[in-house]
C-alpha positions in Angstrom: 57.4 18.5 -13.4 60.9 17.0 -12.4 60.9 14.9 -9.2 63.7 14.6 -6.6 64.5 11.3 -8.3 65.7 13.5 -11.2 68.2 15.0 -9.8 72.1 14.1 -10.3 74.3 14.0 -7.6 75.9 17.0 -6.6 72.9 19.3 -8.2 70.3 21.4 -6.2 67.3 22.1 -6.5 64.2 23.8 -5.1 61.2 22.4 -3.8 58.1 23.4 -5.6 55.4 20.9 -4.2 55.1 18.3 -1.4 52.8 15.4 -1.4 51.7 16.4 2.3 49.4 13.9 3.0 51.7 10.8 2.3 55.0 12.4 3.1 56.1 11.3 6.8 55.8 14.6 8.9 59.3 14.4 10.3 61.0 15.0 6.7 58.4 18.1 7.0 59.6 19.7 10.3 63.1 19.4 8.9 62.2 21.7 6.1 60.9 19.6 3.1 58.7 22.1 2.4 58.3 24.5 -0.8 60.0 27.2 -1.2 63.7 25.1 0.7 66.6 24.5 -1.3 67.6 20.9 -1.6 70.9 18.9 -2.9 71.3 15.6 -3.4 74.9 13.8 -1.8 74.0 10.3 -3.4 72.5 7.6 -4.5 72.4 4.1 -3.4 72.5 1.5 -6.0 69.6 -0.2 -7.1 66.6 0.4 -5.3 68.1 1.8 -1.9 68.1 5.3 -0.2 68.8 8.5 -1.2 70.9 10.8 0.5 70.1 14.6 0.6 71.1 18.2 2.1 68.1 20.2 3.3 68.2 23.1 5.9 72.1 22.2 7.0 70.7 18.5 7.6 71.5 15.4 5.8 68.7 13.3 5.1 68.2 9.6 4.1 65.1 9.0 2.4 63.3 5.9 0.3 62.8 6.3 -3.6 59.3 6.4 -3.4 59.2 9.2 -0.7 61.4 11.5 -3.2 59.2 10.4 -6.3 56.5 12.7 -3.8 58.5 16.0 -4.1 58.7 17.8 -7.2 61.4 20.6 -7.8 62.8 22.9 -10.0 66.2 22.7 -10.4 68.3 25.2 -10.9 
């Protein structure tokens, strides 16, 4: 199953399943859940941030936080 980390910048995606329990609970109340469309803006080089569009809000989040959400992308 394709992670977050998959995608390319510019393409969307849709969340399929969340890693709940080790996933900080504020990227859940902003609507990481499955189900919520998602986009990635860009990626920092190396091992930095990514930075996403979920819900109307952008969103930077680690590498190993996005490796936790698995998508489908469209």
């Amino acid at each position: 199953m394709p992670q977050l980390t998959d995608l390319k910048k510019g393409e969307k995606a849709k969340i399929v399943d969340v890693s709940s329990n080790k996933i900080p609970i504020r990227l859940l109340e902003m609507g990481c859940l499955p189900g919520n469309d998602i986009r990635l803006i860009q990626q920092a080089p190396f091992k930095g941030p990514i930075y996403i569009e979920i819900n109307g809000s952008y969103v930077a989040i680690r590498k190993e936080t996005a490796k936790l959400i698995e998508i489908e992308i469209d």
